[in-house]
Structure formats: C-alpha cells, structure tokens
TORMARVO-955076 format. One record per residue (C-alpha): residue number from 1; residue in three letters; chain; x, y, z. Coordinates in steps of 0.02 Angstrom, whole numbers. Layout:
! residues N
resi; resn; chain; px; py; pz
NUM; ALA; A; X; Y; Z
...
***
This chain:
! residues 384
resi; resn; chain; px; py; pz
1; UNK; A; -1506; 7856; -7029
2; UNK; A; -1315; 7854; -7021
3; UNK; A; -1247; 7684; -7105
4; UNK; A; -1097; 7633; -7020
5; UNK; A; -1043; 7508; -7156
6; UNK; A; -854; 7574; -7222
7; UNK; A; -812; 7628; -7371
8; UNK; A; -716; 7527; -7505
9; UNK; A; -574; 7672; -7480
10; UNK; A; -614; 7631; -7293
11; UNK; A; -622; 7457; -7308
12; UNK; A; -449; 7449; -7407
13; UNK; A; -376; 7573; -7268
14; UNK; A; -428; 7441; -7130
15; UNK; A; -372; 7278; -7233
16; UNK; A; -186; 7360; -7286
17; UNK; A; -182; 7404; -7075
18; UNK; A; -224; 7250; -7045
19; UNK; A; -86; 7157; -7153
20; UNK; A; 56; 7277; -7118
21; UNK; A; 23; 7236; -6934
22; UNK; A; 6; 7056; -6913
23; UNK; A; 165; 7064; -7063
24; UNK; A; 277; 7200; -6968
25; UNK; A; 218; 7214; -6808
26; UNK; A; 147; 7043; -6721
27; UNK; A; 308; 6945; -6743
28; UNK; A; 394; 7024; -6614
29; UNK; A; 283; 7037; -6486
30; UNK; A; 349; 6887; -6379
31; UNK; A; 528; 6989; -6390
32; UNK; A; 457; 7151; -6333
33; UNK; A; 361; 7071; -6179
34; UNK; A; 521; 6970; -6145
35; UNK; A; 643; 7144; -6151
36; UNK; A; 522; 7246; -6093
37; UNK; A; 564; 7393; -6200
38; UNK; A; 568; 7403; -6410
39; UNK; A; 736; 7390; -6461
40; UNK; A; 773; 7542; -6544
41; UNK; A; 833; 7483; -6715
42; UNK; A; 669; 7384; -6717
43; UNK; A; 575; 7524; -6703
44; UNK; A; 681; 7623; -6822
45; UNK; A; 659; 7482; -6947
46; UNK; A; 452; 7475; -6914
47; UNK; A; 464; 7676; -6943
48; UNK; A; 538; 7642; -7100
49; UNK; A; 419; 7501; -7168
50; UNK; A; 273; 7608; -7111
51; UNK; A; 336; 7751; -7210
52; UNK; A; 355; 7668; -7352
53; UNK; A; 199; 7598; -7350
54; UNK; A; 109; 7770; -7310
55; UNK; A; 44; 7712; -7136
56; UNK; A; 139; 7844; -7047
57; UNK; A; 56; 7982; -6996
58; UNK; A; -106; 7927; -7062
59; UNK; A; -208; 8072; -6956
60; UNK; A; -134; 8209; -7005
61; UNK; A; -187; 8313; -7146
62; UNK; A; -145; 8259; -7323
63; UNK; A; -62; 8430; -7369
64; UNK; A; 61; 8425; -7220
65; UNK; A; 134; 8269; -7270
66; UNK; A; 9; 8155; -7190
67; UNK; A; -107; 8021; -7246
68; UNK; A; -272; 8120; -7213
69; UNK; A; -389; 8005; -7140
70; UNK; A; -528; 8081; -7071
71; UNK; A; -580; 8029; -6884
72; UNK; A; -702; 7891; -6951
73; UNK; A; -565; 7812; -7055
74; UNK; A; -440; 7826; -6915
75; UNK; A; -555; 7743; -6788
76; UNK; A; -579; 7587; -6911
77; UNK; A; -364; 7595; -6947
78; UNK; A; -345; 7599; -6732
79; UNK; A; -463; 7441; -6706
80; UNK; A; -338; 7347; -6841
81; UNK; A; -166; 7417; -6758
82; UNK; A; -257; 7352; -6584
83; UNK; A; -215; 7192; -6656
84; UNK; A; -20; 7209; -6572
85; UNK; A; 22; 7266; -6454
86; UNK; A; 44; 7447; -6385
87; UNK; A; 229; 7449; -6381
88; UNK; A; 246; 7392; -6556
89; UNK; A; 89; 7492; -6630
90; UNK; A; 155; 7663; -6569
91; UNK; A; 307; 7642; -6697
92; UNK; A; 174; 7693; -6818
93; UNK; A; 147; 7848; -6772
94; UNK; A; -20; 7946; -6766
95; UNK; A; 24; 8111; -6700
96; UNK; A; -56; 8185; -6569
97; UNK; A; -186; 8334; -6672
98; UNK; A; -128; 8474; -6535
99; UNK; A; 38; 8491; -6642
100; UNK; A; -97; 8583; -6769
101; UNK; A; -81; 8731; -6680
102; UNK; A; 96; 8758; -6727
103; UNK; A; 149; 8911; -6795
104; UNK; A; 287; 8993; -6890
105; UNK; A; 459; 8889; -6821
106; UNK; A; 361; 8797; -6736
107; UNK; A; 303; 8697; -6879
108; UNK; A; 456; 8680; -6950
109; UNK; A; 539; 8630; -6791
110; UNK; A; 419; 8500; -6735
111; UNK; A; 258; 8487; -6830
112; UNK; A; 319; 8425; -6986
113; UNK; A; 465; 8325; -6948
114; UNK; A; 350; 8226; -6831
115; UNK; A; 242; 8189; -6981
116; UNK; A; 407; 8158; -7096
117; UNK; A; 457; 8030; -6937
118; UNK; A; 602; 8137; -6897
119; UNK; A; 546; 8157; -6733
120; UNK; A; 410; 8109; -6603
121; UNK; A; 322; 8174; -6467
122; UNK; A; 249; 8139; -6301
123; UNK; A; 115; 8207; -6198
124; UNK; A; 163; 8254; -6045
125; UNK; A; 24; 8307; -5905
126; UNK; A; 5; 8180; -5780
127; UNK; A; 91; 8207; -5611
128; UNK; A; 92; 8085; -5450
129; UNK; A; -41; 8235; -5376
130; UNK; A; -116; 8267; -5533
131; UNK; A; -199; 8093; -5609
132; UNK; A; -398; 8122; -5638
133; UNK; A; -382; 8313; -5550
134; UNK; A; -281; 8370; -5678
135; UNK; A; -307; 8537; -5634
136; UNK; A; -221; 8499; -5466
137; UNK; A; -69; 8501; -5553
138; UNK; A; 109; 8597; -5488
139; UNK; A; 225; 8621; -5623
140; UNK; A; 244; 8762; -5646
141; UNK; A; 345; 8895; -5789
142; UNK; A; 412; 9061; -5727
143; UNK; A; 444; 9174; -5841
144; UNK; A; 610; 9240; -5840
145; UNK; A; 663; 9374; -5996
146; UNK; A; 616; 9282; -6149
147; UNK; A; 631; 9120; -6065
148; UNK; A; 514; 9027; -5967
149; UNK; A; 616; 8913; -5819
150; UNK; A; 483; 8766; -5787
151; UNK; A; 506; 8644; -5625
152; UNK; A; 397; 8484; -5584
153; UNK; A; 363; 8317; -5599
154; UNK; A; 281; 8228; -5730
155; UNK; A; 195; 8045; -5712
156; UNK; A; 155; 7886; -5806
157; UNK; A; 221; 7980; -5992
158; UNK; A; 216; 7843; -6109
159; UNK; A; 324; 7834; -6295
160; UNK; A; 435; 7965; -6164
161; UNK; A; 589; 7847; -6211
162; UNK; A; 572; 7853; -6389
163; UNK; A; 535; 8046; -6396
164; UNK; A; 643; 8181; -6424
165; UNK; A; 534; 8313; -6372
166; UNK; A; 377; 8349; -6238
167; UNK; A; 220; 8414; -6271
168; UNK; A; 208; 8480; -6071
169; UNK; A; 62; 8579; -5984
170; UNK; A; 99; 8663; -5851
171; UNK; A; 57; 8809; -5731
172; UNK; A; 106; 9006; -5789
173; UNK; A; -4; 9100; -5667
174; UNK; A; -174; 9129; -5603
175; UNK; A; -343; 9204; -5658
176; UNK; A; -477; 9267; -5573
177; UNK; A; -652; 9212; -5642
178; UNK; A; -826; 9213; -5573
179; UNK; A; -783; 9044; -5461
180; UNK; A; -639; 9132; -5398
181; UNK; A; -451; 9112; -5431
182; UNK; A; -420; 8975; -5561
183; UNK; A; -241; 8899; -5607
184; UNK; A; -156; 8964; -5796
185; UNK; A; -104; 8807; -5894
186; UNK; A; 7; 8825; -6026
187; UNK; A; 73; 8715; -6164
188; UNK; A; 246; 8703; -6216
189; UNK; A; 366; 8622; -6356
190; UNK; A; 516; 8560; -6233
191; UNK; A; 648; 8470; -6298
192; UNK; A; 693; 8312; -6209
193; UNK; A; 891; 8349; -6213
194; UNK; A; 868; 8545; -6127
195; UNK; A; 963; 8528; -5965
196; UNK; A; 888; 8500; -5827
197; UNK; A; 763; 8352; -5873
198; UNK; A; 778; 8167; -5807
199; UNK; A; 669; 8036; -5872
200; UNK; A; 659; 7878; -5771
201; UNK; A; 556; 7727; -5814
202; UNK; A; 404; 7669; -5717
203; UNK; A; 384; 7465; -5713
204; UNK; A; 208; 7421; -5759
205; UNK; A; 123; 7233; -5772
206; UNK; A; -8; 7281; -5911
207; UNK; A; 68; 7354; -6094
208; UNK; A; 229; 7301; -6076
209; UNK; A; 367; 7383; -6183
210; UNK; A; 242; 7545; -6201
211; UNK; A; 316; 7598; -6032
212; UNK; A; 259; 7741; -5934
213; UNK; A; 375; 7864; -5862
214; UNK; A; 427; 7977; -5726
215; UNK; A; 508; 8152; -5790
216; UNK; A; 585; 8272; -5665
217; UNK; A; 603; 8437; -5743
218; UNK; A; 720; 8567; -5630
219; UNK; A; 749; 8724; -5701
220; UNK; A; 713; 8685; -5894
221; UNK; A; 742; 8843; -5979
222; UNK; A; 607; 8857; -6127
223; UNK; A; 614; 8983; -6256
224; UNK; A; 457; 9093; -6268
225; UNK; A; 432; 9038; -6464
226; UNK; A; 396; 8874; -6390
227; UNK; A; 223; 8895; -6306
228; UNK; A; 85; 8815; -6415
229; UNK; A; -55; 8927; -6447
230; UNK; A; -19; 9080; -6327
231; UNK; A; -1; 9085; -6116
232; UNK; A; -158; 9026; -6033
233; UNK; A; -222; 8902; -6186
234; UNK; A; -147; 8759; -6113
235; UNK; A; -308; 8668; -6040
236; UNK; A; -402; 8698; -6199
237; UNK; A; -255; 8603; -6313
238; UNK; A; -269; 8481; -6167
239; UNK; A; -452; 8452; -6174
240; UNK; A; -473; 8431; -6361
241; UNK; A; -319; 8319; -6379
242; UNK; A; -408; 8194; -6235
243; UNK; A; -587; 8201; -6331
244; UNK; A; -511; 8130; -6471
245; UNK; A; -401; 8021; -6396
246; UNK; A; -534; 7958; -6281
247; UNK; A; -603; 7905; -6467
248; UNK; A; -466; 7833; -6531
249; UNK; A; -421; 7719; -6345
250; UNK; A; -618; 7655; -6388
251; UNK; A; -563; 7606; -6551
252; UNK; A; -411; 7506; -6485
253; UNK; A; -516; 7422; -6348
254; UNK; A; -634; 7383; -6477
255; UNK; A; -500; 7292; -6591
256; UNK; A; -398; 7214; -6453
257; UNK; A; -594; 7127; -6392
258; UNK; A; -614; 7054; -6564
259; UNK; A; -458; 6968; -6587
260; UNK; A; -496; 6900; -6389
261; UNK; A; -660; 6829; -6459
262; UNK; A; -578; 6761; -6616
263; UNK; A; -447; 6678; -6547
264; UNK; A; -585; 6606; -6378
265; UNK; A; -697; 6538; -6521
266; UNK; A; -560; 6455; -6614
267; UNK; A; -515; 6382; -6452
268; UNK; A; -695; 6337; -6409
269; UNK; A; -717; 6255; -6580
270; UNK; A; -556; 6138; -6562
271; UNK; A; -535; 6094; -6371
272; UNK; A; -639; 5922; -6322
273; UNK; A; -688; 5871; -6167
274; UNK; A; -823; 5753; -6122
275; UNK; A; -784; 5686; -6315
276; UNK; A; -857; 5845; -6384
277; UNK; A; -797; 6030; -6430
278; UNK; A; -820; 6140; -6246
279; UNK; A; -908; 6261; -6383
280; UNK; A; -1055; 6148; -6393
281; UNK; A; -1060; 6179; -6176
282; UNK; A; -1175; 6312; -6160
283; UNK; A; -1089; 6385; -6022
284; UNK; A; -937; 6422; -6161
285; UNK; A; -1049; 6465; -6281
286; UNK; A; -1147; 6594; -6199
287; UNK; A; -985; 6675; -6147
288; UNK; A; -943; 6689; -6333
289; UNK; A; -1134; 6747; -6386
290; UNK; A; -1091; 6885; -6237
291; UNK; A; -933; 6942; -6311
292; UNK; A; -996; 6974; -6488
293; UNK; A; -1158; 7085; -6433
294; UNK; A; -1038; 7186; -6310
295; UNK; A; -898; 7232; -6463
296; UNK; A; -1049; 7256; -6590
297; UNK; A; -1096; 7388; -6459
298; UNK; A; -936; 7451; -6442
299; UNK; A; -888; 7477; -6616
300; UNK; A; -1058; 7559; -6630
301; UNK; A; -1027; 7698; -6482
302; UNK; A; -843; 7722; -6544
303; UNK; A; -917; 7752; -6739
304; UNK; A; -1040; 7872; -6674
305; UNK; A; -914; 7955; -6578
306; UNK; A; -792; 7975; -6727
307; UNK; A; -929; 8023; -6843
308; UNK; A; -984; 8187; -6721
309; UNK; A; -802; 8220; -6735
310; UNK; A; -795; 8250; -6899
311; UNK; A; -950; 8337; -6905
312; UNK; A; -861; 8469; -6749
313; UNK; A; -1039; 8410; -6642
314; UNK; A; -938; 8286; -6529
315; UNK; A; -990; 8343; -6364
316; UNK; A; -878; 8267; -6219
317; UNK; A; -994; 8152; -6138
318; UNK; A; -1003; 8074; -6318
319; UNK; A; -818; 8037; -6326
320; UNK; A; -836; 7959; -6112
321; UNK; A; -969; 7852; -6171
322; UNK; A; -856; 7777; -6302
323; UNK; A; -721; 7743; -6196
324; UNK; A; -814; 7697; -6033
325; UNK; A; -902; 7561; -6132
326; UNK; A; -753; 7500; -6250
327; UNK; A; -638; 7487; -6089
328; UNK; A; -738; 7396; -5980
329; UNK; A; -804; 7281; -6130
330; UNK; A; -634; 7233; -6160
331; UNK; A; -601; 7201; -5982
332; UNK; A; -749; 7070; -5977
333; UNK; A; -708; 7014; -6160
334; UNK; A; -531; 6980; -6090
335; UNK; A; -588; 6889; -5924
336; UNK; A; -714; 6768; -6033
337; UNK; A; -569; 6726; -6149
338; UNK; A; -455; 6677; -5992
339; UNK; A; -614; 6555; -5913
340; UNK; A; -630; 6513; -6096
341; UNK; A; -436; 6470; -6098
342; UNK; A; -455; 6384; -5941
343; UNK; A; -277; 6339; -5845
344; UNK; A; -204; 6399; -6018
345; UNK; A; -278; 6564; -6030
346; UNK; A; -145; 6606; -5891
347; UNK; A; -16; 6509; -5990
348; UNK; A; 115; 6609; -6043
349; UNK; A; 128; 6489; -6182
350; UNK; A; -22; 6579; -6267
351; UNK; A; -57; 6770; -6266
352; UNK; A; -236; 6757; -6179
353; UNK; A; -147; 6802; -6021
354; UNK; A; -58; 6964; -6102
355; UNK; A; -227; 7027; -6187
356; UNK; A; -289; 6990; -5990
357; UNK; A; -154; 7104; -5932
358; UNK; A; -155; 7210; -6036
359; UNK; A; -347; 7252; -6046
360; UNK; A; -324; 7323; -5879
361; UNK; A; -242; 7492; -5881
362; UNK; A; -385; 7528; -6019
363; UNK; A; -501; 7582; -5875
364; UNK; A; -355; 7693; -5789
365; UNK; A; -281; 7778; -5933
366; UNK; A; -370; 7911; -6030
367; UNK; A; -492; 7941; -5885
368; UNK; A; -541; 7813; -5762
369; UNK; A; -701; 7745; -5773
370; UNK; A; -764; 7841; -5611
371; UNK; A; -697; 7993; -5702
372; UNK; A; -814; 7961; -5869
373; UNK; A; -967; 7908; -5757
374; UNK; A; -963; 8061; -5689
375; UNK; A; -935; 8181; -5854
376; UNK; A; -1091; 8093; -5910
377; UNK; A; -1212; 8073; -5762
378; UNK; A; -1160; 8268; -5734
379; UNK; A; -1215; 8319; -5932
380; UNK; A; -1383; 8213; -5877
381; UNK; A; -1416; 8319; -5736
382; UNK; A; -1359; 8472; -5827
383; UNK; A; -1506; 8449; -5951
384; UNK; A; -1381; 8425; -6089
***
C-alpha cells in the first residue's frame, strides 16, 4: 500500500512554500490584477528573496545548482505556491525539465543560468491552428548552411514577457512511417532578442498578469548548436515536458481548491442570516462537505501521478486523469465558493471572484478536458 502522508523533509518543504508565499508573494496580488502585468523590479526583487531562501529552482537536480525535489515533493511545494496567484508564483521559477537535455554550450548558455535565475525560459508551441492538434502545426525551420531560418506564429506563450529566450518546436521536414508521411518537429534554444521576432500580448480575463502571448517569428536565423536533442526529437521533448506538467497544473488546481474551501467555510461559519451562521443551512453545508471529498480526491490522483513519475511508470493517461479531475474540481470548487459568497463572491472587494476567473483557463490550458477524455477512454479501448 503506498502511504501518501509527507515526509517531515516533505512536510517542512510544503510549510517554508507556504510562508514564503503568503510573506512574498500574496501581498501584491491586488496590484498585479490592477496593472495587469508584474512590474519588473517586483519580480526581480521576488527572484531575489526566492534565491535566497533556496526556493528557486526547486526541480532541478541538486548537483546543477537546483534544490532537488523529486516529483512527489514538487507536487506538495506546487499545491502551496497555488496559494497566489499565477503571475506572481512564476517569479519562482521551476524550470521546465526539457532544458535537461542540454548539452555542451548549451548548458552553459541556458541550462544553468536558468537555474542560477540569470535567465528564463518559455515554452513556445501553441499556434492559432495548432491548440489541441499540435501536430497541425506550421512553423517551420529551413535549414540554411549552419543556420536554421524559422518563420511562424506562436500562440497563447505565457512568462513570454519576462523571458529572454524560447524553448520553440517547430517543423524541419517530413518522414515517412507506416501511416504515411508524418511532420519532423524540432526543438530549438531561440533567443528572444534574434531579429526577426515580435512578441505581442494577448488580453485574457482569467490569470491576469501571467499573460499569454502572440510571437511572430520571420526569418529568425538559429544557429545549428541550438537544437535540443538532435533534428526530429522535437515531439518527444514536447510530450514528456506536458506529462509532467499536466502533473504539476493538477497540483496547482488542487491548492488553489483548498484555499476556495477555506476561505467559503470561514465565510459560512461567520455570515448570519435568519439569526444563525448560513453554515448551519444545509444547502451551504453540503456545498462545503462536496468540496472537501472532491480535493481529497484530487490530491489523491495528482500524488499517484507524481509518485509513477518518480518511479519512470507514469503512463500518459495517468498524468490526464490528474489533470482532468483537478481542473474541473476546481472549477466546481470555485463556482460553490461564489453561491457560497453570494452577491459578494462577485465582489471585487474579495478575491472569490478572481479564484472564479481564474479557475477557468484550468480546463483549456495543458489539454482541454475533451482532449484528456479522449487520451484515456482511447488507453481503455486499447486494452491498456
């Protein structure tokens, strides 16, 4: 039987999360939804508070410089970050895993100065004809001497303001396999100042001040030394990165439902009508006796998820099962807490209506839910 229950490392790992974030980070919330954007110097200054604290970084492997958590540890470290808000929480970096496969330069150019925060990354694959058929895609690199000259369009890139470099997938060719012809992805290291690249902010109601973004790439000139992995490996980086951050987005769903809950049940507990708490009303309290079994379950599936990933058995229904469930828990979580709320729970005077919001784009993001229904109903029918 595998026992769930953290560790006291673990434990101490989620409290110090916890503290930094609601110390650091959850002040400036109301600022961030007001601007709609993190000033920079306030994310500088949360980079250098999380540093110092050794937050930064916490996925990546001890001996690079990182803080070494293992997927487990992370998951319960994500569920306290989900605490704040997206914007805010991305100023503590976790870097995405694909920069692993750096080699040589590479890892001096971008691998570990991400983990030093000396730079940061963003992933770049999404295009306005690409969403859930990512293979659809039409970026596409040429190669050209020892150059590759990439043109496209990339969609809804978060963190792309506060990056200095992409993490891009596009198309290098074509290969012929037993289905027929098949589209080459490749992955490349692109700098965000190479000529040629305009990045233009997309407005968004839900995660405000995590903005998504529109880049236009025409004629980016990319050294060869900057493909990650080799031509043609660019869907497998892809893949594995989204398994584990299909994990991770359960974790934050997960997190972001239990503060909903304990901020509905404080509410329930001190709001009177008809002389008494509304908690004593069943029709509140059964909400709230909903909301707890629905994040118990969550945290459950997103556990089970990060333990297989530890263990290299995660198979990828696993990780849509996490995130199907977490996302559209928190979306019902969210809706209780505004009934809960009442005419305040779309108050901006309180951040019910934000959480609301926000809980939205969870079921869009990382794989719609229609997109994870099908992953697993197709491994059912597959036998698998």
């Amino acid at each position: 039987m595998i026992d769930f229950s953290p560790t006291e490392e673990q434990a101490l790992v989620a409290e110090t999360v916890r503290a930094f974030t609601q110390r650091e980070l959850c002040p400036h919330e109301e600022e961030v939804e007001q601007l709609g954007y993190v000033p920079q110097e306030l994310a500088d200054e949360i980079k250098r508070r999380a540093l110092a604290a050794g937050l930064y970084a916490l996925n990546m492997p001890e001996e690079l410089g990182g803080g070494g958590l293992d997927y487990v540890t992370s998951t319960l470290a994500e569920m306290e970050f989900a605490r704040t808000s997206w914007a805010l929480s991305s100023c503590v970096a976790r870097p995405t895993h694909i920069l692993l496969a750096c080699e040589g330069a590479q890892r001096v150019r971008y691998l570990l100065p991400t983990i030093r925060g000396e730079r940061s990354e963003c992933f770049a694959m999404t295009e306005p004809g690409a969403g859930s058929d990512a293979r659809s895609m039409r970026t596409r690199g040429v190669r050209d001497g020892s150059d590759w000259v990439i043109n496209g369009t990339k969609q809804f890139i978060s963190h792309a303001d506060h990056a200095d470099f992409l993490i891009l997938v596009a198309v290098t060719g074509e290969d012929v396999t037993a289905k027929g012809s098949r589209p080459r992805f490749t992955t490349f290291l692109v700098d965000k100042t190479s000529p040629g690249i305009d990045v233009t902010r997309v407005g968004c109601v839900s995660a405000r001040g995590y903005n998504p973004h529109l880049i236009a790439l025409t004629d980016v000139r990319v050294p060869d030394e900057n493909v990650l992995g080799g031509e043609g490996r660019g869907f497998d980086f892809a893949k594995e990165w989204l398994y584990a951050s299909r994990v991770m987005m359960a974790a934050h769903c997960t997190g972001r439902a239990r503060l909903i809950l304990e901020l509905s049940a404080d509410w329930a507990r001190t709001r009177r009508q008809f002389e008494r708490p509304i908690g004593e009303f069943q029709g509140v309290s059964f909400k709230l006796a909903d909301m707890e079994t629905e994040i118990r379950a969550a945290r459950l599936l997103t556990l089970d998820a990060a333990w297989k990933l530890d263990r290299g058995t995660l198979d990828p229904e696993d990780a849509s099962v996490a995130k199907l469930y977490a996302s559209e828990m928190l979306g019902r979580v969210a809706d209780n807490g505004v009934q809960i709320f009442g005419g305040m729970g779309l108050s901006t005077e309180l951040p019910i209506e934000r959480y609301w919001r926000d809980a939205r784009v969870e079921r869009i993001w990382e794989g719609t839910s229609e997109i994870h229904r099908d992953l697993i109903a197709r491994a059912l029918l597959r036998g698998e």
